[in-house]
Short mmCIF file of the C-alpha atoms (twelve columns), coordinates in Angstrom:
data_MODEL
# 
_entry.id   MODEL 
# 
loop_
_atom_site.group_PDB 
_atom_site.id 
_atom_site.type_symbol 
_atom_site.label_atom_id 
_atom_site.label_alt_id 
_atom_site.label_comp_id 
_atom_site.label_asym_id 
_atom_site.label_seq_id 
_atom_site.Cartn_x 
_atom_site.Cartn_y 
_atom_site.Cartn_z 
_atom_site.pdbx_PDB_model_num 
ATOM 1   C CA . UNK A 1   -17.738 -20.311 59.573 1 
ATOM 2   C CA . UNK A 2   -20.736 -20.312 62.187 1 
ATOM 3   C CA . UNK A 3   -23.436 -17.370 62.696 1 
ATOM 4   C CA . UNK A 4   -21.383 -15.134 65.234 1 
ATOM 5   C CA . UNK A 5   -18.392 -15.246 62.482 1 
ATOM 6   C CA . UNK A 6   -20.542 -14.583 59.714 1 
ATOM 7   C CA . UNK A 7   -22.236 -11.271 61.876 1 
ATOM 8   C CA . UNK A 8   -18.925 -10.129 62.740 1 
ATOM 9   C CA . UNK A 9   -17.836 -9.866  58.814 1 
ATOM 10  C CA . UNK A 10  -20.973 -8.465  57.730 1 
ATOM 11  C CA . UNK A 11  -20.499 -5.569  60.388 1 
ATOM 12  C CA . UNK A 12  -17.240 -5.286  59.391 1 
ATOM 13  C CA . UNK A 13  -18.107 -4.749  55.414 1 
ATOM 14  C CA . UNK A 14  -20.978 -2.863  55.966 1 
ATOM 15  C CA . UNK A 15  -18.281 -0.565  58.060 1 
ATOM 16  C CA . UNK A 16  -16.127 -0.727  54.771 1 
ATOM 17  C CA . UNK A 17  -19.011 0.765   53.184 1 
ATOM 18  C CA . UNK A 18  -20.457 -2.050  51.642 1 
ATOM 19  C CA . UNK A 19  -24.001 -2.703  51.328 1 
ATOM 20  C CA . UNK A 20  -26.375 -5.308  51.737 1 
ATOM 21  C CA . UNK A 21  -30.277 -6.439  51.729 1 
ATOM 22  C CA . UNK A 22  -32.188 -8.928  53.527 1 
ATOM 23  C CA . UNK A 23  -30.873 -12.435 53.369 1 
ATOM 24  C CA . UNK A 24  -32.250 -15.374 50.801 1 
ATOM 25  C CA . UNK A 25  -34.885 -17.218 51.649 1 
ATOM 26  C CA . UNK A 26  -34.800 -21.200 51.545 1 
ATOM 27  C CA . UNK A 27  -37.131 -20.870 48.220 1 
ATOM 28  C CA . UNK A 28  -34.896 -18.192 46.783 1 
ATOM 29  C CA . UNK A 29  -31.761 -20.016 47.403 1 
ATOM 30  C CA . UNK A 30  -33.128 -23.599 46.080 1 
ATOM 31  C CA . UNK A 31  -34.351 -21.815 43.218 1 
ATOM 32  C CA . UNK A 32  -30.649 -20.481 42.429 1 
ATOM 33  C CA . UNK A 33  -29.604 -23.294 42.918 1 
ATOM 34  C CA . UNK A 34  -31.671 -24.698 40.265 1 
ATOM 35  C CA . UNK A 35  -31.642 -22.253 37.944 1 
ATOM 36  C CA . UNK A 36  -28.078 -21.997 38.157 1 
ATOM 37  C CA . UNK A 37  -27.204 -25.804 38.576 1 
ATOM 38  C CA . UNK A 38  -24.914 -25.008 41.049 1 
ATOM 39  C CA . UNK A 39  -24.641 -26.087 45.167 1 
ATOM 40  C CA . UNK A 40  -23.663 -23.513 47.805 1 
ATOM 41  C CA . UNK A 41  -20.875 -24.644 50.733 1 
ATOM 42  C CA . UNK A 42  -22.724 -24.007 53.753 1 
ATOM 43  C CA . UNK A 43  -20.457 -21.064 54.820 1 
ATOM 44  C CA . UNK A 44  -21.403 -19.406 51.593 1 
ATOM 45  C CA . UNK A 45  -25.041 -20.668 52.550 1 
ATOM 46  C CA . UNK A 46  -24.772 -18.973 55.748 1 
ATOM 47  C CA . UNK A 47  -23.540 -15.567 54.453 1 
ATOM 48  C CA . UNK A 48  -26.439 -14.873 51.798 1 
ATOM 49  C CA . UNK A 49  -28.967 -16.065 54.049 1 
ATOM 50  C CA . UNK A 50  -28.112 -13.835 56.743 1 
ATOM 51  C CA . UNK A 51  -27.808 -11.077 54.888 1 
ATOM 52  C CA . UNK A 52  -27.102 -10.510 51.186 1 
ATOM 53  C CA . UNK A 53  -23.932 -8.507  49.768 1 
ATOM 54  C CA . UNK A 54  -25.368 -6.168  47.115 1 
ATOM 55  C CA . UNK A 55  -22.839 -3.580  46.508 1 
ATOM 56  C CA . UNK A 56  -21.195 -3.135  43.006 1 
ATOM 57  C CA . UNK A 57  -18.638 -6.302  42.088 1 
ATOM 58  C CA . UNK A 58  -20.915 -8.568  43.953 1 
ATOM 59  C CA . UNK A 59  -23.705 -11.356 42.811 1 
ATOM 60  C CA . UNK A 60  -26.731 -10.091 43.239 1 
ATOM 61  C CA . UNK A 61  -28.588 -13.781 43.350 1 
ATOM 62  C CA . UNK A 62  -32.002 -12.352 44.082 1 
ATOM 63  C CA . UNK A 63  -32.038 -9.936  41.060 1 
ATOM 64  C CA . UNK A 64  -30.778 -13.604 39.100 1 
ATOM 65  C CA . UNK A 65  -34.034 -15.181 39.899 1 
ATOM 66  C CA . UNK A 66  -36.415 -12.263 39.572 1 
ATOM 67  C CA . UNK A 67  -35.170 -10.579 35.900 1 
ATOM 68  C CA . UNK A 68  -33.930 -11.727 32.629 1 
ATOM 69  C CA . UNK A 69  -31.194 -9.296  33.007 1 
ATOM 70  C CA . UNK A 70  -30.164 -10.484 36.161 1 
ATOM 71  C CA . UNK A 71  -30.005 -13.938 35.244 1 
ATOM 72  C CA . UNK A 72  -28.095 -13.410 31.849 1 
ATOM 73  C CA . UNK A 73  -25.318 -11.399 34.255 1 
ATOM 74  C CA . UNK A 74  -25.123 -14.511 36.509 1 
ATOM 75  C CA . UNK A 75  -24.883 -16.481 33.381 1 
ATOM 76  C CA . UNK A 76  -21.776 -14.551 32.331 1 
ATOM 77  C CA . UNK A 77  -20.013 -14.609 35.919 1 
ATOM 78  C CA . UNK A 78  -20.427 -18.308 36.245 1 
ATOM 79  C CA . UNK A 79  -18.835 -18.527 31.920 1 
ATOM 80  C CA . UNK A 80  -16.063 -16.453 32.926 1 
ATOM 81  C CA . UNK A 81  -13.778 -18.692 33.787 1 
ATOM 82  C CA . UNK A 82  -14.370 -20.361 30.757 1 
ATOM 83  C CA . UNK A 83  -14.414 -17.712 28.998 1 
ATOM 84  C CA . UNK A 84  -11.331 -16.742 29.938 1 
ATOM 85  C CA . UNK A 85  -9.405  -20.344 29.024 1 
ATOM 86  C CA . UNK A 86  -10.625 -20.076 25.573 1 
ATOM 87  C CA . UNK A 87  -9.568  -16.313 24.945 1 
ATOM 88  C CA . UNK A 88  -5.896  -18.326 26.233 1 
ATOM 89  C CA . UNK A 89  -6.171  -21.275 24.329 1 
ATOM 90  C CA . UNK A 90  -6.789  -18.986 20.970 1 
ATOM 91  C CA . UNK A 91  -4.685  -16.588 21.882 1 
ATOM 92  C CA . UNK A 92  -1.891  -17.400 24.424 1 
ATOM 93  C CA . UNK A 93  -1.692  -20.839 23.510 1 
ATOM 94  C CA . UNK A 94  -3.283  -22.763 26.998 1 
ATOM 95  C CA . UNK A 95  -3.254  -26.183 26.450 1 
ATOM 96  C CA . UNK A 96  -3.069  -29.248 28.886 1 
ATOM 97  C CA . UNK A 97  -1.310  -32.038 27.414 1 
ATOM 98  C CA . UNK A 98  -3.738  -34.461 28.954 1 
ATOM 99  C CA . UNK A 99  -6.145  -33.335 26.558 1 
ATOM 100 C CA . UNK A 100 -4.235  -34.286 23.981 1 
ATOM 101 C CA . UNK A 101 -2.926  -32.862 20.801 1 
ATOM 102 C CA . UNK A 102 -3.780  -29.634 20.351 1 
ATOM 103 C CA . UNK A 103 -6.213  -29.435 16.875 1 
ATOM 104 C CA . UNK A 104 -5.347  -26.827 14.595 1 
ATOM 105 C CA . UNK A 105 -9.115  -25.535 14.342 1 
ATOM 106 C CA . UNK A 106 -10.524 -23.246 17.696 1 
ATOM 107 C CA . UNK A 107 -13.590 -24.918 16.858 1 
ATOM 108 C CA . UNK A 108 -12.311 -28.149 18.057 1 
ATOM 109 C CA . UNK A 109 -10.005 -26.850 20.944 1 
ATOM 110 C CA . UNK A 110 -12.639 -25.116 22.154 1 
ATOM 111 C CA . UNK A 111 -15.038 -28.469 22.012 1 
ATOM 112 C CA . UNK A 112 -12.565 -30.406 23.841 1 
ATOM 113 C CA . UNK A 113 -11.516 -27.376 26.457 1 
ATOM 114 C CA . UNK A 114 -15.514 -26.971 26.809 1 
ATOM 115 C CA . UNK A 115 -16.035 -31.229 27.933 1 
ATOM 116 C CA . UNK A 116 -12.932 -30.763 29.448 1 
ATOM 117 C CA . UNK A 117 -13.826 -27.752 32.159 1 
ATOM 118 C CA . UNK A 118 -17.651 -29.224 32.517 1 
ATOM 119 C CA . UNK A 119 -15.618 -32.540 34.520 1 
ATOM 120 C CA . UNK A 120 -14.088 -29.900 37.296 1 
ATOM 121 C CA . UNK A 121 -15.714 -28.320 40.365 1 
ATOM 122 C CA . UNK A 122 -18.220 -25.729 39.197 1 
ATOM 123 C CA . UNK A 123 -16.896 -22.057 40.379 1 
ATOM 124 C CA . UNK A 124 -19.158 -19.946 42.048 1 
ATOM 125 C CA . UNK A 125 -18.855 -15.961 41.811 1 
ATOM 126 C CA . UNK A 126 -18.415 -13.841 45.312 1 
ATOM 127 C CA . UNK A 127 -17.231 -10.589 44.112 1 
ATOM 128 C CA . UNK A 128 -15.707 -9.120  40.668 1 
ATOM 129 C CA . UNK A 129 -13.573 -11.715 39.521 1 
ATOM 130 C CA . UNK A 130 -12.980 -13.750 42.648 1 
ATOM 131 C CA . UNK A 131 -14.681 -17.555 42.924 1 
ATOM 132 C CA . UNK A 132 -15.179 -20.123 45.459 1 
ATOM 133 C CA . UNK A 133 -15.285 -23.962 44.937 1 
ATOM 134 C CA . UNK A 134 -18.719 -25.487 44.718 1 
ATOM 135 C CA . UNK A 135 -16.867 -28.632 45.461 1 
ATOM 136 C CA . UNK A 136 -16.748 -30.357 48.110 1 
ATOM 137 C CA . UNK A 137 -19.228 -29.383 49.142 1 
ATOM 138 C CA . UNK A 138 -18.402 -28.410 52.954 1 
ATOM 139 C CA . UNK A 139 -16.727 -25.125 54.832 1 
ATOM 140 C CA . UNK A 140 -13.491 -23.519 54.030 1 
ATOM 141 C CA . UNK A 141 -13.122 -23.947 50.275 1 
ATOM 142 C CA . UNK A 142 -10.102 -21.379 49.058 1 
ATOM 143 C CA . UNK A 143 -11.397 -18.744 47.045 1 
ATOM 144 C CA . UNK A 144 -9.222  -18.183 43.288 1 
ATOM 145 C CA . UNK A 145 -8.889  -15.121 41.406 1 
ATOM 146 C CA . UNK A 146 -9.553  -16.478 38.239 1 
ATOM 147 C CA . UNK A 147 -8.491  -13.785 34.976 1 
ATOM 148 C CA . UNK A 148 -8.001  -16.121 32.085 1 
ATOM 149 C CA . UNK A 149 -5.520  -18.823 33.214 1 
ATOM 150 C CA . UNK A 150 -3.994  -16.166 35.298 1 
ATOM 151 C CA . UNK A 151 -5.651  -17.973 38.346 1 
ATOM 152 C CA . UNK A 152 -4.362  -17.482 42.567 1 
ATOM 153 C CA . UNK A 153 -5.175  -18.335 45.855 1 
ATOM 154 C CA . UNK A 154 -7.200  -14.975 47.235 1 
ATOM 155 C CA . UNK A 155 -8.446  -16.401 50.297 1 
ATOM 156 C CA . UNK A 156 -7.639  -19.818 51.992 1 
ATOM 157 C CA . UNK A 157 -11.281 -19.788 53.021 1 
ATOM 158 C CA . UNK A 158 -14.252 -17.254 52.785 1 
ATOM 159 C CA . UNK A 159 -13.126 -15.267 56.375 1 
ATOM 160 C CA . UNK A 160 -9.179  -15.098 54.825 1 
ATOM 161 C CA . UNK A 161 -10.890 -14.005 51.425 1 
ATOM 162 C CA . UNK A 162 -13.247 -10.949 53.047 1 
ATOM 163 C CA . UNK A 163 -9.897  -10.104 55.038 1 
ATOM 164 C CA . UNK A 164 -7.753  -9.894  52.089 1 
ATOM 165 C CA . UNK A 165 -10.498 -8.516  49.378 1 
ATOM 166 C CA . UNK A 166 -11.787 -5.354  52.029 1 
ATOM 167 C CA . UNK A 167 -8.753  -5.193  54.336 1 
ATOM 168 C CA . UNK A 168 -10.760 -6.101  57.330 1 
ATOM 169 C CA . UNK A 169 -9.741  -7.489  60.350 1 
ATOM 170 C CA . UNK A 170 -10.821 -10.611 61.815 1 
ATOM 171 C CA . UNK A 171 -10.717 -11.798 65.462 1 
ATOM 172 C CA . UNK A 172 -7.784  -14.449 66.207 1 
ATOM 173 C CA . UNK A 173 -9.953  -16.189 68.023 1 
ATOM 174 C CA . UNK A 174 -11.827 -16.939 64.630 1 
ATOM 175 C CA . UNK A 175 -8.751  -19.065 63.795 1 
ATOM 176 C CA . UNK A 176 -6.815  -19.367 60.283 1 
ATOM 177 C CA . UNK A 177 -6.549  -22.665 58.109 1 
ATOM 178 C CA . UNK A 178 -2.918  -22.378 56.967 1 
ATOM 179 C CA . UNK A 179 -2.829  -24.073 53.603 1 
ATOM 180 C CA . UNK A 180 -5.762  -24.003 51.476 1 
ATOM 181 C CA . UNK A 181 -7.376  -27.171 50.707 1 
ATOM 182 C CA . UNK A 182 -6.962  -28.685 47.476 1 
ATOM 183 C CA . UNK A 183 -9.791  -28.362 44.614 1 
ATOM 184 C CA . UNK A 184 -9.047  -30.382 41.406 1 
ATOM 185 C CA . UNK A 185 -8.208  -29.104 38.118 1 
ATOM 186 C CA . UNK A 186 -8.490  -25.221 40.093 1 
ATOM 187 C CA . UNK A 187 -5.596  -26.291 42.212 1 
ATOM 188 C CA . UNK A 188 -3.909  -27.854 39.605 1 
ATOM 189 C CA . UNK A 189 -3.808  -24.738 37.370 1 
ATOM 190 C CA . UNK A 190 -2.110  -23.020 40.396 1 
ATOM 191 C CA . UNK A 191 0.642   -25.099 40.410 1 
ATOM 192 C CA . UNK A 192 0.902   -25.044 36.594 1 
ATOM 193 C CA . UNK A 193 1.579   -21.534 36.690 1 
ATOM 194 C CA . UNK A 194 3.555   -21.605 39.158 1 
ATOM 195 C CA . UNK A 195 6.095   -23.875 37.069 1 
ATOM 196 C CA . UNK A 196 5.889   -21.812 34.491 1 
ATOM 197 C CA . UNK A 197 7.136   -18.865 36.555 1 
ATOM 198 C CA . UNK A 198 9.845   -20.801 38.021 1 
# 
């Protein structure tokens, strides 16, 4: 996604009624990136430093850095997808058999889940419930819809993602990526619940 992209989706959402404030800084966004231990694709980059999303559903990184109360609601976007596995592994019983046999005590399955999830690419929140790949860390990264292990493709990149989220349209000169590229584990999960509906 290059700079003329990036202004053409902003215009769009702003048309959609969404609303935004001045892009991060290089100090703000090393400092979230710090504080959060978490590394931005440069499309993503590119987005929040040209201008920042601020509407309702969406990260507000700047209020992160600046307030305890923002950072403790970053805190709980980036846990929600971990969240979410253990509410399935207590109560839908979730469990990968390559972590073994299941123990009998939450404690423990959620020890193990917890080691487990810290191995995988680190999800970063975009809007509501919607993540993109920190890893790898380069353009077009799919973005999931991650509700417990109820997890889909939403976007094959960011541009696909803004198009489905908002219903905006997008140049076809901006190009498509047809199949979203593979993200360990995230992928993986996909394809496990596919099976299972199958």
């Amino acid at each position: 996604m290059n700079q003329k992209q990036v202004n053409r989706i902003i215009k769009l959402l702003k048309e959609k009624g969404i609303s935004f404030d001045s892009g991060l800084t290089d100090i703000e966004l090393e400092k979230i990136q710090n504080d959060f231990a978490i590394n931005f694709p440069s499309d993503l980059k590119l987005l929040l430093q040209t201008e920042l999303p601020v509407s309702s559903g969406f990260v507000h990184w700047r209020y992160g850095i600046n307030s305890e109360k923002g950072k403790q609601e970053i805190e709980n976007r980036l846990n929600w997808p971990l969240e979410g596995m253990l509410f399935d592994i207590k109560n839908n019983s979730f469990w990968l058999d390559k972590w073994g046999t299941k123990p009998s005590d939450f404690k423990d399955q959620k020890k193990i889940a917890e080691n487990e999830l810290i191995k995988q690419p680190k999800l970063i929140p975009i809007y509501s419930h919607r993540y993109l790949s920190s890893e790898p860390s380069e353009v077009a990264n799919p973005v999931f819809s991650v509700y417990q292990m109820d997890i889909i493709h939403y976007g094959k990149d960011l541009m696909d993602y803004f198009s489905n989220e908002f219903g905006i349209e997008l140049p076809i000169s901006f190009g498509t990526i047809n199949t979203p590229k593979r993200i360990r584990f995230w992928s993986d999960m996909i394809d496990l619940d596919n099976e299972i509906i199958e």
